[in-house]
C-alpha positions in Angstrom: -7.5 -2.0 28.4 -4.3 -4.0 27.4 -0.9 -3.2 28.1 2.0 -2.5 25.2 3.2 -5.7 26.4 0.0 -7.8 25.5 -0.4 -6.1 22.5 3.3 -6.8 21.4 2.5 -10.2 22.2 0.7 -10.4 18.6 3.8 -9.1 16.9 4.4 -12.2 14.7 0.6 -12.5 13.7 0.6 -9.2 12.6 3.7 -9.6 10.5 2.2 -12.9 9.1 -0.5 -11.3 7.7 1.5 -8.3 6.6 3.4 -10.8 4.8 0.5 -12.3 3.8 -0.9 -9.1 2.2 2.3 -7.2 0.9 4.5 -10.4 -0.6 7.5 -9.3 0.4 9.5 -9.5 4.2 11.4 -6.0 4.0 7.5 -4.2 3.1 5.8 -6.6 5.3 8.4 -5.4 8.2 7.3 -1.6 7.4 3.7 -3.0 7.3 3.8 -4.3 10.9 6.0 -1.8 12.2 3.1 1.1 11.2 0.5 -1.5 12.1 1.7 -1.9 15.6 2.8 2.0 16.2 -1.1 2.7 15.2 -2.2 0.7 17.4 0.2 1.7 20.2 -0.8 5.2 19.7 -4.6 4.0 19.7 -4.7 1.5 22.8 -6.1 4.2 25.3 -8.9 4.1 22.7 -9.7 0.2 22.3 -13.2 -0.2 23.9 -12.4 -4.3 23.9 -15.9 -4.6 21.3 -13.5 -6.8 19.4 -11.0 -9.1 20.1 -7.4 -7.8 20.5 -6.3 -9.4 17.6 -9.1 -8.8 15.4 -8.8 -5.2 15.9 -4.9 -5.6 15.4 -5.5 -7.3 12.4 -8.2 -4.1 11.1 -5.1 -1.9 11.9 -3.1 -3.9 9.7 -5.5 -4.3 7.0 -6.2 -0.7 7.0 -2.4 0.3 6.8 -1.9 -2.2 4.1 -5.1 -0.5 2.4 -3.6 3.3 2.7 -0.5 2.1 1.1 -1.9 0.8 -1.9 -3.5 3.5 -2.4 -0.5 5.7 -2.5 1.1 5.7 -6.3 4.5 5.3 -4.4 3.6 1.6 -3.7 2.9 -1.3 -6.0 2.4 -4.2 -3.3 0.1 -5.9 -5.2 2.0 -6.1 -8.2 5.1 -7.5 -6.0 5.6 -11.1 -5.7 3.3 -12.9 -2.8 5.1 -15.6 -0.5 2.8 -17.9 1.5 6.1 -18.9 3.3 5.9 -16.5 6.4 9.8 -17.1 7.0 11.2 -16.2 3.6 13.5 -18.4 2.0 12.8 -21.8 0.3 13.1 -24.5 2.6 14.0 -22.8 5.8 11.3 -24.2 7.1 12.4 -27.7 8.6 10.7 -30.9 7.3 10.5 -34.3 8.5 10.6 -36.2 5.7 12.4 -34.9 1.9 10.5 -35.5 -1.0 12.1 -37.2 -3.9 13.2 -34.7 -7.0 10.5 -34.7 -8.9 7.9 -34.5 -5.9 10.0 -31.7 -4.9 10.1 -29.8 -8.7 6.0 -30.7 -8.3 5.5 -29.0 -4.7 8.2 -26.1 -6.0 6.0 -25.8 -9.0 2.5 -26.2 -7.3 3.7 -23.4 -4.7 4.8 -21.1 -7.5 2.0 -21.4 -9.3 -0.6 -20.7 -6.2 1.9 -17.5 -5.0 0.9 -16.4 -8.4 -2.7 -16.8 -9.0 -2.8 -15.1 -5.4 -0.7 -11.9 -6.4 -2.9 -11.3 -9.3 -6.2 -11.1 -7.1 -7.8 -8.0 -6.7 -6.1 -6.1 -3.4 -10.0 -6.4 -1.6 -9.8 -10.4 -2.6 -6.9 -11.1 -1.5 -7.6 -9.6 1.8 -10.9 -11.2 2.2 -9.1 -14.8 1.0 -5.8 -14.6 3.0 -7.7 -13.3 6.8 -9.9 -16.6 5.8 -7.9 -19.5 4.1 -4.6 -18.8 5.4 -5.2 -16.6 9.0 -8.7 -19.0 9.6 -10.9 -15.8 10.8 -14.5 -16.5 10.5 -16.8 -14.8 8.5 -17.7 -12.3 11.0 -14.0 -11.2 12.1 -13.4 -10.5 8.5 -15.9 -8.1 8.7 -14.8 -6.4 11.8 -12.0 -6.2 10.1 -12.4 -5.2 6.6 -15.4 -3.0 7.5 -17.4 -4.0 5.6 -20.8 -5.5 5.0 -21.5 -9.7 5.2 -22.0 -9.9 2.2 -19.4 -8.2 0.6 -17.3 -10.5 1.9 -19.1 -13.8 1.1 -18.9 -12.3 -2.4 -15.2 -10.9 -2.5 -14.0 -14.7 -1.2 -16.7 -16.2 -4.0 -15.1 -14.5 -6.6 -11.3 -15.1 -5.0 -11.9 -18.6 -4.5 -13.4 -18.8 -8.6 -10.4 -16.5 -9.9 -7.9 -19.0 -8.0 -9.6 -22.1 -9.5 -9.4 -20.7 -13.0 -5.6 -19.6 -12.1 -4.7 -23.1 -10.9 -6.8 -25.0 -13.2 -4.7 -27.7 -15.2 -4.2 -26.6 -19.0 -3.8 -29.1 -21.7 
């Protein structure tokens, strides 16, 4: 069994992909913070038939999933950040683009946050744990909970609805 320690190791994965899923850092915080106490609570439980993270990472989904469900929160209406440490340009770059390929990438980014927000909650899920956390097909289904293909079809239709978003209009 794993020790709080080792499971608080996985802290800022956990609040990635809360971030990830909820949009915003102040509901992603609450998001991990559940996440984590759950699975504190649960650890004498974890039979180790999934990886620690993986079973973190069905904890989080799950919380993120009971929350949505509640007509108190609108996460999936809120504005999704791929950026896992907030503000624009905090994270450091080597090289600065010139102003108009910055206005492009600023532009670009905006555009992708947006044609993620409006996925389906069960889409975006399925798309972030794969594009943007790299689980493979099988972790998502540990920890969505749900069947292989439900998930090939939930990222089919993500991926499609993302192309259409991001497609060039003329």
């Amino acid at each position: 069994m794993p020790t709080p320690d080792e499971l608080l190791a996985h802290l800022d994965r956990v609040y990635t992909l809360a971030l990830r899923l909820a949009g915003n850092p102040a509901d992603a915080w609450d998001l991990a913070q559940d996440a984590m106490l759950k699975a504190l609570k649960g650890l004498p439980a974890f039979r180790g038939d999934a990886a620690l993270d993986t079973w973190l990472f069905r904890i989080t989904v799950n919380a993120w999933k009971n929350r949505n469900a509640s007509a108190s929160w609108r996460w999936w209406e809120r504005r999704v950040s791929l950026d896992p440490l907030g503000e624009e340009g905090s994270v450091p770059k080597l090289a600065e683009p010139g102003p108009e390929g910055a206005l492009e990438a600023d532009e670009s980014r905006r555009a992708l946050e947006a044609a993620l927000a409006a996925l389906a909650p069960e889409d975006r899920a399925a798309l972030v744990l794969r594009e943007l956390e790299n689980k493979s097909y099988q972790e998502i289904v540990e920890i969505l909970g749900i069947p292989m293909g439900t998930v090939k079809s939930r990222l089919h239709r993500a991926r499609l609805e993302l192309a259409r978003a991001l497609e060039p209009r003329s």
